[in-house]
C-alpha positions as CSV (number, residue, x, y, z in Angstrom):
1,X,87.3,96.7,95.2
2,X,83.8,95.8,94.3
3,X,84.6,91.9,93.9
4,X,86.7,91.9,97.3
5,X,84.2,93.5,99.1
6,X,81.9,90.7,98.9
7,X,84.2,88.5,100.4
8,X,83.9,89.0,104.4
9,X,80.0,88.1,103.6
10,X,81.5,84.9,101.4
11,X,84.1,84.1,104.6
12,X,81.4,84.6,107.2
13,X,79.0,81.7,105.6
14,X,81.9,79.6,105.3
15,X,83.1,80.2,108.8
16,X,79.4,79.9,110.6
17,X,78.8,77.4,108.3
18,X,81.6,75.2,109.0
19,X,81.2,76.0,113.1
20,X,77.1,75.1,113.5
21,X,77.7,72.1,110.8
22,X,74.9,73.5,108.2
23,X,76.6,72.7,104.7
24,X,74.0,74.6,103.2
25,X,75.4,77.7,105.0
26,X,78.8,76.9,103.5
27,X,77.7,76.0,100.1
28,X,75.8,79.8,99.9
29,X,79.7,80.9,100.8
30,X,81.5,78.5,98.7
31,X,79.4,79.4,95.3
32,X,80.9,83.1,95.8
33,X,84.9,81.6,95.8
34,X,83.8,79.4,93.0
35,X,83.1,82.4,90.9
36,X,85.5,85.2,91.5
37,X,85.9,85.6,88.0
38,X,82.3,86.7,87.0
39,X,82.5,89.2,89.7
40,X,85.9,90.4,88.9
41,X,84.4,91.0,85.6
42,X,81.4,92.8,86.7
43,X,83.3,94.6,89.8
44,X,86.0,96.0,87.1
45,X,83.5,97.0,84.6
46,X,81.3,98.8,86.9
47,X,84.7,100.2,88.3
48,X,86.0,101.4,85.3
49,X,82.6,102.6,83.6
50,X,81.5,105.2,86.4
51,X,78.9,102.2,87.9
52,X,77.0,101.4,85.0
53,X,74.7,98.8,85.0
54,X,74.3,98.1,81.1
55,X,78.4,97.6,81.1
56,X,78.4,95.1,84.1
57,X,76.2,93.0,81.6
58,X,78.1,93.6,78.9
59,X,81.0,92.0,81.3
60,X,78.4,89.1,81.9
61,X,78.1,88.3,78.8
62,X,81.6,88.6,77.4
63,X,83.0,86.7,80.0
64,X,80.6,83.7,78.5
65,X,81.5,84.3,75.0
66,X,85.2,84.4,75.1
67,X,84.9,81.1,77.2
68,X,82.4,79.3,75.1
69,X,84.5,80.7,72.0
70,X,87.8,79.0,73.5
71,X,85.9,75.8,74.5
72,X,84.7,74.9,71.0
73,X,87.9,76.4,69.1
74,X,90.1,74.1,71.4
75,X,88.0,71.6,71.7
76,X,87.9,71.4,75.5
77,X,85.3,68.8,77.0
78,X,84.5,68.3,80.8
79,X,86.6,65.5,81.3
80,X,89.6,67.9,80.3
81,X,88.4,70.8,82.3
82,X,87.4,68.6,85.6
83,X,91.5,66.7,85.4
84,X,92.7,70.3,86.3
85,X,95.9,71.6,84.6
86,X,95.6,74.5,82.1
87,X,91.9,74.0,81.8
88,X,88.9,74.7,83.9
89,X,85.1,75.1,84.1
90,X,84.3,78.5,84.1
91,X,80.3,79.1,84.7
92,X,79.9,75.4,83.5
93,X,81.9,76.1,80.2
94,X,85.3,73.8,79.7
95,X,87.9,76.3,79.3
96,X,91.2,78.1,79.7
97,X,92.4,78.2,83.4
98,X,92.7,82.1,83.3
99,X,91.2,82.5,87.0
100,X,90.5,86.2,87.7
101,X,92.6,87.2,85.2
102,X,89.8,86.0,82.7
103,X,87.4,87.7,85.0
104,X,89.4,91.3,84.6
105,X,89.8,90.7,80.5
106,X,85.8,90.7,80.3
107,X,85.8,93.8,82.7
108,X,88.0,95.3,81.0
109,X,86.5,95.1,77.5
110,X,83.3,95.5,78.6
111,X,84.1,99.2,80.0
112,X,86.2,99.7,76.9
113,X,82.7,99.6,75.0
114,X,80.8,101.2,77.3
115,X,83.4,104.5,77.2
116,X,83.5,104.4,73.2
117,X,79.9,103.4,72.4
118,X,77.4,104.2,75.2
119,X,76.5,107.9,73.5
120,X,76.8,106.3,70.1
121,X,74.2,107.0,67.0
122,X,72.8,104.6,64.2
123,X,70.9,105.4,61.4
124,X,67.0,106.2,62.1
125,X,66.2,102.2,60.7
126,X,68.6,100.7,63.6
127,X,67.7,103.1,66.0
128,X,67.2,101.0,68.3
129,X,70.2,99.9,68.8
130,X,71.6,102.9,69.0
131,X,73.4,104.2,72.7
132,X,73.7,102.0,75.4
133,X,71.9,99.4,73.6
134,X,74.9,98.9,71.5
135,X,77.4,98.9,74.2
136,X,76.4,95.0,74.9
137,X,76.5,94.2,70.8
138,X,80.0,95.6,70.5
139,X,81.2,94.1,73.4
140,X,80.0,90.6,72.2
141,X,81.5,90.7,68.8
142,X,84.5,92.2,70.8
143,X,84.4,89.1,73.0
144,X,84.4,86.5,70.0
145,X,87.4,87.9,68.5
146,X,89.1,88.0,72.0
147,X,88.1,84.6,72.6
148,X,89.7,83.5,69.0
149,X,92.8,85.0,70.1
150,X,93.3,84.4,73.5
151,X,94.0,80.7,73.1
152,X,97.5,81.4,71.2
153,X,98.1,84.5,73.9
154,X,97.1,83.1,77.2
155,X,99.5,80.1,77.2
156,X,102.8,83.0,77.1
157,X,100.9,84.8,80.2
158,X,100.3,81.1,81.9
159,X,104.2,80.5,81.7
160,X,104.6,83.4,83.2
161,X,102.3,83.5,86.0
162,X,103.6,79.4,86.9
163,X,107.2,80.6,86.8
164,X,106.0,83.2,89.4
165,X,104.0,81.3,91.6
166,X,107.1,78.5,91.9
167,X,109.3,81.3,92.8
168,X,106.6,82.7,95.9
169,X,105.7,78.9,96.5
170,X,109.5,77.7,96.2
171,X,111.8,76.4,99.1
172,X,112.5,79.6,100.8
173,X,108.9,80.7,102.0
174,X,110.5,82.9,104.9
175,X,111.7,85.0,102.5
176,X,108.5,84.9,100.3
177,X,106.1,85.8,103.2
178,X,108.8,89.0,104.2
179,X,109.1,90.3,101.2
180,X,105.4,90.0,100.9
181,X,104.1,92.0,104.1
182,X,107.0,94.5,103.8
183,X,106.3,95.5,99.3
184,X,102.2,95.1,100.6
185,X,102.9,98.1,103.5
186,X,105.1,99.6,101.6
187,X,102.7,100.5,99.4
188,X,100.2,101.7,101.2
189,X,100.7,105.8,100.6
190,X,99.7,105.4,97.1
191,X,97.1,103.0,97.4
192,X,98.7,100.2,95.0
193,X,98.7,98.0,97.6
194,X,95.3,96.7,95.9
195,X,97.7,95.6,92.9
196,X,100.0,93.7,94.3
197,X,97.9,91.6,96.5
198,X,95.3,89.8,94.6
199,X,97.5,87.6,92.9
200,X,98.9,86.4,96.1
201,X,95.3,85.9,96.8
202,X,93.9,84.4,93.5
203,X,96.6,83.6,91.4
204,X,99.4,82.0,92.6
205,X,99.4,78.6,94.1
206,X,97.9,75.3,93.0
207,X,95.4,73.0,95.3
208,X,94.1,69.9,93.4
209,X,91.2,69.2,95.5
210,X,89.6,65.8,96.0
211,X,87.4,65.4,93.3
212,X,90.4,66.9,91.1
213,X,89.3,70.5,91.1
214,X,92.1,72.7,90.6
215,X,91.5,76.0,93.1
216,X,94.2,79.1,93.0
217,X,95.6,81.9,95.3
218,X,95.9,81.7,98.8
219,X,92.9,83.0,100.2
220,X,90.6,81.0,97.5
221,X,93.0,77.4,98.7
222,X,92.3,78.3,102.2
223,X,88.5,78.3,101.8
224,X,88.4,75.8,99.9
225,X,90.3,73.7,102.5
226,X,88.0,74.9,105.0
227,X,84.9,73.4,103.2
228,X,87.2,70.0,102.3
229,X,88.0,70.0,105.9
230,X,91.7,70.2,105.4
231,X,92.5,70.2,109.1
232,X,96.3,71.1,108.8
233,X,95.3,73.7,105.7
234,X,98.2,71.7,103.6
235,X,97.9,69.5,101.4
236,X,100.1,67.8,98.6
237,X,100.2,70.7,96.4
238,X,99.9,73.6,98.2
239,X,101.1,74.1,102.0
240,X,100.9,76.4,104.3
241,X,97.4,78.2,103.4
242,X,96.9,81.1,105.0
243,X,100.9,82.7,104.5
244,X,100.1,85.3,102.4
245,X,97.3,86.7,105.0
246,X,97.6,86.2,108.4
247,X,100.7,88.1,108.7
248,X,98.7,91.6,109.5
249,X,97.0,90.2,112.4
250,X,99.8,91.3,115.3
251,X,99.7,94.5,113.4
252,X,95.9,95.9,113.1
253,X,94.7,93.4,117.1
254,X,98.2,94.7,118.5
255,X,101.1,97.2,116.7
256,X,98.8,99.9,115.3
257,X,96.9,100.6,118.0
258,X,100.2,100.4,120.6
259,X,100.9,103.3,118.0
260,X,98.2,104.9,118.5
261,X,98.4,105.0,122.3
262,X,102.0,106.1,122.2
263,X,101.0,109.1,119.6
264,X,98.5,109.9,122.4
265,X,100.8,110.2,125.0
266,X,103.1,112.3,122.8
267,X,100.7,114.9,122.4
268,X,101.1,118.3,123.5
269,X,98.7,118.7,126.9
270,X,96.5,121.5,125.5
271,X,95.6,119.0,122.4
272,X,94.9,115.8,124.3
273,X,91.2,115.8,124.3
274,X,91.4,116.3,120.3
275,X,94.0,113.7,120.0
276,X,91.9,111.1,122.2
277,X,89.1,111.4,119.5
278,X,91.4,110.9,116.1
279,X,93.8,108.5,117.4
280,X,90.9,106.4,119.6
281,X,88.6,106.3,117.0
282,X,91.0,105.5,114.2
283,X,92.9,102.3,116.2
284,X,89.0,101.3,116.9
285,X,88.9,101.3,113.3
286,X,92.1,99.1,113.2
287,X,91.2,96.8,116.0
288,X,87.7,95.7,114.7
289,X,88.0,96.0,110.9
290,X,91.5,96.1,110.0
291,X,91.1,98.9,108.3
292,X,94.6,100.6,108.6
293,X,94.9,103.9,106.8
294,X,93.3,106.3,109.2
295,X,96.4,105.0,111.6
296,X,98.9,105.0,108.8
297,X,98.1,108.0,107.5
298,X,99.3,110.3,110.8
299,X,102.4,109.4,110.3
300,X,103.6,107.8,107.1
301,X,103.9,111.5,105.5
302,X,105.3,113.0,108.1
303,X,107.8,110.9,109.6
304,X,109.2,108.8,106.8
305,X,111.3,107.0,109.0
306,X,108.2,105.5,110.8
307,X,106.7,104.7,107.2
308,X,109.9,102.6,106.8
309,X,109.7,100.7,110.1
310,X,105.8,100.0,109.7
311,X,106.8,98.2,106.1
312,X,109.6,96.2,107.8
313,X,107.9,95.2,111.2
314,X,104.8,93.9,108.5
315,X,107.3,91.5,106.8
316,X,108.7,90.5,109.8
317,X,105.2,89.9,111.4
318,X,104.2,87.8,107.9
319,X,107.2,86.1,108.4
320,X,107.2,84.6,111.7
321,X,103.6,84.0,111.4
322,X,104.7,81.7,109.0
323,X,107.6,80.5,110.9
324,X,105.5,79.7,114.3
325,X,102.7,77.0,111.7
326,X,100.0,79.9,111.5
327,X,97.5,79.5,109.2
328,X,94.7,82.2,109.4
329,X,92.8,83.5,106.4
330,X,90.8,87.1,106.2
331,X,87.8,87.8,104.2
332,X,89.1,91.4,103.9
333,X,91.4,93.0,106.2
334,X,92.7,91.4,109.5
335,X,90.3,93.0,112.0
336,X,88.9,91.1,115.3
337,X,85.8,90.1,113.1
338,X,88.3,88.1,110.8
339,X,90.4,87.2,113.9
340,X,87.2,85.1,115.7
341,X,85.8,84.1,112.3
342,X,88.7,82.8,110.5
343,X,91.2,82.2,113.8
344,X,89.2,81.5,116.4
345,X,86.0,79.6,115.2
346,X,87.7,77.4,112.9
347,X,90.0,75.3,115.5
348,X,86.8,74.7,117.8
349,X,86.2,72.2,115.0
350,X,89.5,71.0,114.9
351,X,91.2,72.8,112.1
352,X,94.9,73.8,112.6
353,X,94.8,77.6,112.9
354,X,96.7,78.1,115.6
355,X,95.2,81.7,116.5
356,X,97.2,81.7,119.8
357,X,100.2,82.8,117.8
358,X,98.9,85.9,117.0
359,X,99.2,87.3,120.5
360,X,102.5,85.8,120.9
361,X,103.8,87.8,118.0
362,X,101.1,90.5,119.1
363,X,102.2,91.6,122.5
364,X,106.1,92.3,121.4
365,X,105.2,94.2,118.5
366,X,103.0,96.6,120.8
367,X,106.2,97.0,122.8
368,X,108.3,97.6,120.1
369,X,105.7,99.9,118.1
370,X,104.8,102.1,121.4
371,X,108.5,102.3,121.7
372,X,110.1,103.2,119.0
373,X,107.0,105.8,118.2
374,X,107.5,108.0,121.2
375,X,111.1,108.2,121.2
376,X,111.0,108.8,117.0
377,X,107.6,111.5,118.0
378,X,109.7,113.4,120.9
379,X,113.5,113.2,119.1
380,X,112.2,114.2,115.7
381,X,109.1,116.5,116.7
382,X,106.9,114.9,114.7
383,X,103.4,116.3,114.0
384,X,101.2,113.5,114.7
385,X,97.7,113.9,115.8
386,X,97.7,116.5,119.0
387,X,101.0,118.0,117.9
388,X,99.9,120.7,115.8
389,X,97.4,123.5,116.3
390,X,95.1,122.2,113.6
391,X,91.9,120.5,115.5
392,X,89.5,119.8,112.4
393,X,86.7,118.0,113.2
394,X,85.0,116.4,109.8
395,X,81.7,115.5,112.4
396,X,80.8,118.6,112.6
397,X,80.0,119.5,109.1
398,X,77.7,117.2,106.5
399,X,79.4,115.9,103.4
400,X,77.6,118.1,101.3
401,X,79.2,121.5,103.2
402,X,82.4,119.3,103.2
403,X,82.3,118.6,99.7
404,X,82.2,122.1,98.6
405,X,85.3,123.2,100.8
406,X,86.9,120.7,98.9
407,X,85.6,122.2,95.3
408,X,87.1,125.6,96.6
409,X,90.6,123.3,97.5
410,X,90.9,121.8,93.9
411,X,90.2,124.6,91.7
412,X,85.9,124.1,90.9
413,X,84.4,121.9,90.0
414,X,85.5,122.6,86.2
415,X,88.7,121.6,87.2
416,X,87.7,117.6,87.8
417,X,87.4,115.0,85.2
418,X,86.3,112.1,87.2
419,X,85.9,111.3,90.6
420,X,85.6,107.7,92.6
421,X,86.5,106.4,95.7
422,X,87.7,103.3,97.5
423,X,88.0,102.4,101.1
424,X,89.1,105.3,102.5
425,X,90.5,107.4,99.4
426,X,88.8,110.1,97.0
427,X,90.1,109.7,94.3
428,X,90.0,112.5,91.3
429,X,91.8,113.3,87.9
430,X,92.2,116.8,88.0
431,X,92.9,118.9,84.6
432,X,95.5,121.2,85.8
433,X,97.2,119.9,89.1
434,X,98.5,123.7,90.0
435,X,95.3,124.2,90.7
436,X,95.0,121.9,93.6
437,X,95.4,124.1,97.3
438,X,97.4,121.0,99.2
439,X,97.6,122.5,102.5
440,X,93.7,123.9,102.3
441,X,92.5,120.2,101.6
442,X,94.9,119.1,104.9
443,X,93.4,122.1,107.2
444,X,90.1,120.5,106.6
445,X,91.1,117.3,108.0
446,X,92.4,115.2,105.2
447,X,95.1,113.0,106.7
448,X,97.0,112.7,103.4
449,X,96.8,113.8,100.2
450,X,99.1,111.9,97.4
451,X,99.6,112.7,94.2
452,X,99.6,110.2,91.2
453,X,101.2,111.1,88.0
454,X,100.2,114.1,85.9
455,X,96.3,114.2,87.0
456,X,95.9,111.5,89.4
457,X,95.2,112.9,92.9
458,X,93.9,110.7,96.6
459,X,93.0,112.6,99.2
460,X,92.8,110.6,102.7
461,X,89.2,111.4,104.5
462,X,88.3,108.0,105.9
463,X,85.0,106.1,105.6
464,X,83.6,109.3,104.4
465,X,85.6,109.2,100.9
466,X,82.8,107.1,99.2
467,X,79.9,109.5,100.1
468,X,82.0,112.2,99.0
469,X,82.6,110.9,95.6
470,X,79.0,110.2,95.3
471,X,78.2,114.2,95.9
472,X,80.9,115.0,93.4
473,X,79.4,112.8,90.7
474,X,75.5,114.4,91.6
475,X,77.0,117.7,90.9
476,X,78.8,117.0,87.6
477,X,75.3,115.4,86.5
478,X,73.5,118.3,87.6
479,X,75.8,120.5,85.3
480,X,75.7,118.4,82.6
């Protein structure tokens, strides 16, 4: 998440770049899509090393030795790299197109080190090298070998990833952009929808750009357009930029918070002031960021039939997004910030985004959404937001008094072995699950708690998870 967090900052440059005609704006955006595989590798290092700083260089710098390794064992010059193809420059080095992928390889390795070596001891003469010091020196012999290796690997994996990408590029893109919104929703309760996405985003797809650069994923083409000034965002080799995004704009501007509304209405009299504050404040959330879960998560556990219908009325809105010559990016998530930015803002220069089409599909899907909620809500009693007697209100406590209700809820803080966050999700690995108090985590105001294999547990608590995680990690370094 760290990498595709700096996007809406990359997107925004672009956009007001592109809108106020200052191509120094939009080159400060560009450089950022040009190297989503150096942040990929730092992002998933810092990710998967508990945000430390000596493996996100160690990530820097094996994401430079495996490439320069490559380079000189296949003998890759500029001239190769520039024509496209299977090669490309990465960071100025002539190598293997591996994209993100590459980026991921470095991150992963470099946490890899950091988990085996960081506490490590040499003998007193190469002290100094000892610990974290020698988390970077691993990682670099690590990355030479990889890099001697990689070259007879990689070409199996790039098969595989161009068979894919003809198959979601193919003739039947209706089909492609369904089956994309509806697996992408679908997802949602157990967060995976972060895997399935970024190829679609990064991956798949092929743009050969004027000066023969080759750019991949749909998001990267689409920016990339943007700065080439690809009007029509389609191009010989790639058409249609934009498919694999746009499709969650009638949901977050229109459908979610039509859901919202009708869960409002829905609620029992007594609890209408206390609905009014979750339901309004999480379709804000919806409307101006994109930012779905808070919605989702009222009634995807509770009323699985509605978790079904929100995963097919998201492939059908991707779908005839498509069908209707949309072509609307997002930095992040589909918000009204992206909506202007990406929509909006681009056609006043001429570029074919056709925003208009978002309300068109937009104002149905409210219909259909406020709807099909109530009469699901009232039919089925379900306990959405208002519905229930339980009126937690997570402002009125700090995250540190918060945090240790939780402790009580999970069984101590003995009973964690790591903790992170994303967007809206704690996330811990728990030693014994049984110890985990479900419905005490819900009665103080998670909207979901999910459990992930053995150990894995996410519990739903909004913007706040991230600060939450933090306090976790402060006390487990106290106690250390």
């Amino acid at each position: 998440m760290l990498p595709i967090s700096l996007l809406p900052a990359a997107g925004l440059l672009l956009a007001f770049g592109d809108k106020f005609g200052m191509p120094l704006m939009m080159h400060a955006g560009g450089v950022v899509f040009d190297n989503l595989p150096l942040l990929f590798a730092i992002g998933s290092a810092v990710g998967l090393a508990s945000e430390s700083g000596i493996a996100a260089l160690s990530a820097a710098v094996s994401i430079l030795i495996i490439n320069s390794t490559i380079s000189a064992l296949l003998g890759i010059t500029p001239e190769m790299a520039s024509a496209g193809g299977k090669y490309a420059l990465v960071l100025g080095i002539p190598s293997l197109q591996m994209g993100v992928f590459g980026g991921l390889i470095s991150g992963i390795l470099a946490a890899y080190c950091y988990k085996r070596y960081h506490d490590i001891r040499l003998p007193e003469f190469l002290g100094f090298f000892s610990g974290k010091r020698f988390v970077a020196i691993s990682c670099a012999f690590y990355s030479f070998l990889l890099g001697l290796v990689l070259p007879y690997v990689w070409q199996y994996v790039q098969n595989g990833i161009d068979a894919l990408s003809t198959v979601v590029n193919g003739d039947n893109q209706m089909l492609s952009t369904f089956i994309f919104g509806l697996t992408e929703r679908a997802l949602i309760p157990l967060g995976l929808h972060h895997v399935w996405y970024p190829s679609f985003w990064f991956t798949f797809g092929e743009y050969v750009t004027p000066t023969g650069a080759v750019i991949n994923g749909d998001q990267t083409i689409w920016f990339k357009m943007l700065t080439d000034g690809v009007k029509s965002f389609s191009s010989d080799t790639y058409n249609d930029a934009g498919k694999f995004m746009q499709g969650e704009f009638p949901l977050m501007l229109f459908a979610l918070p039509a859901a919202c509304l009708a869960m409002y209405h829905e609620a029992h009299t007594k609890n209408k002031k206390i609905a009014a504050g979750i339901l309004f404040s999480a379709a804000l959330t919806c409307f101006i960021t994109g930012i779905t879960e808070p919605v989702e998560f009222t009634f995807i556990f509770v009323a699985p039939i509605l978790y079904v219908f929100n995963a097919v009325m998201a492939g059908l809105s991707y779908m005839m997004m498509y069908v209707l010559d949309a072509h609307i990016a997002k930095s992040f998530s589909a918000g009204l910030i992206d909506y202007i930015s990406f929509g909006i803002m681009p056609s006043l220069n001429g570029f074919e985004t056709n925003w208009v089409k978002v309300i068109f599909i937009g104002i149905p899907m409210a219909m259909i959404y406020y709807g099909v909620f109530r009469v699901v809500i009232r039919k089925l009693d379900v306990k959405t937001p208002g519905r229930t007697d339980v009126s937690n209100n997570l402002d009125e406590i700090t995250d540190e008094e918060l945090t240790t209700q939780i402790l009580l809820a999970i069984g101590g803080m003995d009973n964690i072995a790591s903790s992170t966050a994303c967007i809206t999700r704690l996330r811990l690995q728990v030693k014994d699950k049984d110890k985990v108090n479900r419905d005490a985590l819900s009665d103080l105001g998670a909207k979901g708690v999910v459990y992930v294999g053995d150990t894995g547990i996410q519990i739903i608590f909004g913007a706040r998870a991230q600060f939450l995680s933090d306090q976790i990690e402060s006390l487990q370094q106290q106690m250390a």
